[in-house]
N, C-alpha and C positions, 0 to 999 in steps of 0.2 A: 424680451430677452429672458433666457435662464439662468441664473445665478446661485450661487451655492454648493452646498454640498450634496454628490449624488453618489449613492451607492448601485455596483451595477448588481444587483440581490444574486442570493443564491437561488436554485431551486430545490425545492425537496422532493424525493421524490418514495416510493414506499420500497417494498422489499424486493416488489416483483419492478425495481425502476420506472414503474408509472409516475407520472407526474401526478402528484398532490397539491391541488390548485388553490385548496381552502389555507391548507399549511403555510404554501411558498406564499400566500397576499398577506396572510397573519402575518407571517416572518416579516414581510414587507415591511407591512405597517408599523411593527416594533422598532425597524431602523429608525423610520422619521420620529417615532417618539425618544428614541435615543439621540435625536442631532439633528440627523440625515434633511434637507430641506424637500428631498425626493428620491423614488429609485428609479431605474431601470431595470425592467422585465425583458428577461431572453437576451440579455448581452453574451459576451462568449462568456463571464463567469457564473452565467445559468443555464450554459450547457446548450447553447439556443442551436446550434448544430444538430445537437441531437435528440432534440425532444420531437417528436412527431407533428404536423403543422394539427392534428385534430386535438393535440391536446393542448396546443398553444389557444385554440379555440377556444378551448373549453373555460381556459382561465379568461382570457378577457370578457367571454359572458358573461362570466361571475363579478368583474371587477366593478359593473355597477353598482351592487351592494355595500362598498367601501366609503369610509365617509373623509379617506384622503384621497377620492379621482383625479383632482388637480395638481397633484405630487409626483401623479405617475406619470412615464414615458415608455415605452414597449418599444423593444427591440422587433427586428422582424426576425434576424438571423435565416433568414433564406439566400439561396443562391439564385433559385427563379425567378424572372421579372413578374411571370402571371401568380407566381403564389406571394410576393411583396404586395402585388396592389389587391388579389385578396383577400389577405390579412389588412392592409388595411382599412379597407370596406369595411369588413366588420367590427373593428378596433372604433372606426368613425361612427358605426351606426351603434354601439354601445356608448357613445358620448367623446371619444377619448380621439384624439389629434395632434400628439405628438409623440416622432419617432425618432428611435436609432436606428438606421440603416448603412451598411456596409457595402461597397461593392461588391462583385460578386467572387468566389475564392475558385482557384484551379487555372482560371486561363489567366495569358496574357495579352494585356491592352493598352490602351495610352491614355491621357486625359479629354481627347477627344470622345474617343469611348464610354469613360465615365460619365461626361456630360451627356450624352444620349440615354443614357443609362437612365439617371435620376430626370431627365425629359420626361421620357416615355410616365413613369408614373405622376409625375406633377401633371401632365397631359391629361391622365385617364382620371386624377383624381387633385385639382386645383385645390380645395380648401383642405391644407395640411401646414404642420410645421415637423422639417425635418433637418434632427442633427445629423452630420456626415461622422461616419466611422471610419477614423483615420489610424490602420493599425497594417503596417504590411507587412508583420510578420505572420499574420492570419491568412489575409485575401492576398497578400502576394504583389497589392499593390502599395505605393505611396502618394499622398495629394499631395500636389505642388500648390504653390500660394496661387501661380496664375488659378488654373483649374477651380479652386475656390472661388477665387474673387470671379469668374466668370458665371461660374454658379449662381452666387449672392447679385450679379448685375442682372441675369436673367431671371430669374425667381427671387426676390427680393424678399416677398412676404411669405415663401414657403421653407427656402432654406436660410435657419436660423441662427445655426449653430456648425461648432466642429468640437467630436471628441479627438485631442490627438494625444492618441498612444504610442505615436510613431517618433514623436518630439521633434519633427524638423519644423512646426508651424509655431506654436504657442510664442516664443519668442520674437517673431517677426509679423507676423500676420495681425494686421490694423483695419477692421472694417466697422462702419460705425453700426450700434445698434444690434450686434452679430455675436454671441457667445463663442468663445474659445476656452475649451475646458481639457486641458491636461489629465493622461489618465493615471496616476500618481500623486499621492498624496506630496511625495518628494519632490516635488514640483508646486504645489501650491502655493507656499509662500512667495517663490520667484516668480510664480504669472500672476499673482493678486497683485506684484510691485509692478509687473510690466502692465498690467491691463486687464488681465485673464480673469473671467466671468466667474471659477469654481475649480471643480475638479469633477471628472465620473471615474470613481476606482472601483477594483475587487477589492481592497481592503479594508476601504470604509464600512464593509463586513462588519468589521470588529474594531475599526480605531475611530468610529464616530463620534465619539465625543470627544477625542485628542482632536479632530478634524476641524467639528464645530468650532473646538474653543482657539483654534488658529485663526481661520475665518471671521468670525467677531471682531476678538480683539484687533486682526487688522482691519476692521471696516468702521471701530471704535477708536483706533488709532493706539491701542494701551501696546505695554511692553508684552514681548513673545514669552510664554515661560512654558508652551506644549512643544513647539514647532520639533526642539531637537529629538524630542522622544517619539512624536509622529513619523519623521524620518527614519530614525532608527528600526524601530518597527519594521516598518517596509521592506527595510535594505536587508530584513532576515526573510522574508515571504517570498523576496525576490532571488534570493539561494537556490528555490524549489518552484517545483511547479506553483503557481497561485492559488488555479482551484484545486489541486491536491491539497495544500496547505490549509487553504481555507476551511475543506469538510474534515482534516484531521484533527484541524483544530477545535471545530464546532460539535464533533462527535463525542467531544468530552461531556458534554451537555446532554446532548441528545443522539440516539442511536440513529435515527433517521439518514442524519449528516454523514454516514457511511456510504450509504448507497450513488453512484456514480455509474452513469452507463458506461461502458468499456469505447474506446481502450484508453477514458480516464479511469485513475486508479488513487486511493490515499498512498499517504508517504510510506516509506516500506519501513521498518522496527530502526534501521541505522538511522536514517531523515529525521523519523521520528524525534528520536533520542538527540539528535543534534542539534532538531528544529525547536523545541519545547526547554532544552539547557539553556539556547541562547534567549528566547524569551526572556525567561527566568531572572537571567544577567540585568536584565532593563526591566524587572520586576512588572512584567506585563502578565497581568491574566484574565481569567474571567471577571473577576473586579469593573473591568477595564469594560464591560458590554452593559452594565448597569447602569440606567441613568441616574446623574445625579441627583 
């Protein structure tokens, strides 16, 4: 199982929006030393839509040289089935076997569908472990519980997991042995009391160490004294776009965190100004990205 807290990373990328593979693993690596128990590369808040499949390549070549491989999970962020299995061919033959994968975004299908869908690749490439990406307001679609549990009865050792960003699963969805990770921090604490494995958020960006220290202490059994201000957080990020928010926010730091392939864009001077007041209010700043 996966358990923890996982942040789905940002990417950086340079002036001319090329992906910066050495930058976005550094960056990586920095979350888990901040908290994080692992991230997610190419989720939708690293922009995985839109980064090129040669440059998503490029990074996972690189990612052997990391001395936290075991932390990582790669998104595919494709819509093609031949380009899902091969990225993950070469994700496998760089050491690395577990994925976020989404169904695919633009058409419309049914849960029959879906299951063909993640066949075909279990098919072509058996030794994997893959979380489902449960977000329809991306791909357009929703997983129902059946759809899953059908999933987990026929691929039992490949599909491991569910991120739901959709929130119609985390509450009810009971399979043994199976990660169910909410993509919200503002949800953490209610799935760690129901059963919920973690979290994969955009925000754990920047609340990783509020995140961590929820997670612990409920796994320690002590009193909550982050939970309210991890939520709070949130419920301002969620005002705005998230990856806007996020590289507005990051670009305080570093100029890098500006750059955004269109037609993502940072906050405009009003957002701004509303988004970094109300921070303020809940005394959250860069403080807050420093490990203890």
């Amino acid at each position: 199982m996966i358990n923890g807290i996982y942040a789905a990373t940002l990417s950086v990328l340079d002036k001319n929006l090329a992906l910066n593979s050495e930058k976005t693993i550094k960056y990586a690596e920095n979350l888990i030393d901040k908290g994080c128990h692992g991230v997610v590369f190419f989720g939708s808040t690293g922009q995985s839509q839109l980064i090129s499949l040669s440059e998503k390549i490029q990074l996972i070549n690189l990612l052997p040289k990391s001395n936290y491989g075991d932390k990582f999970i790669i998104g595919t962020g494709l819509n093609s089935l031949v380009d899902n299995i091969n990225l993950i061919k070469i994700a496998k033959s760089n050491g690395f076997n577990k994925f976020l994968i989404m169904p695919p975004a633009y058409y419309k299908y049914s849960d029959h569908d879906v299951i063909n869908f993640y066949s075909r690749i279990i098919d072509e490439i058996n030794e994997c472990k893959i979380i489902l990406y449960n977000f329809e307001k991306l791909s357009g679609y929703k997983f129902s519980i059946d759809c899953v549990e059908e999933l987990v009865k026929k691929f039992p050792s490949q599909i491991v997991g569910v991120k739901d960003s959709s929130y119609n699963l985390y509450e009810n969805l009971k399979i043994d042995n199976f990660s169910v990770m909410p993509g919200s921090e503002s949800k953490l604490l209610k799935g760690l009391e129901l059963g919920c494995s973690g979290i994969i958020t955009a925000t754990t960006n920047v609340t990783s160490i509020l995140a961590r220290d929820v997670y612990d202490k409920f796994q320690n059994g002590s009193d909550q004294s982050s939970n309210e201000k991890l939520c709070l957080v949130r419920s301002i990020f969620d005002k705005f776009n998230l990856i806007s928010g996020l590289h507005t926010f990051m670009a305080q730091i570093d100029q890098d965190y500006q750059n955004l392939i269109p037609p993502l864009k940072l906050l405009n001077e009003n957002e701004k100004k509303i988004f970094f007041a109300e921070l303020q209010k809940l005394d959250f700043d860069f403080k807050h990205l420093k490990a203890a």
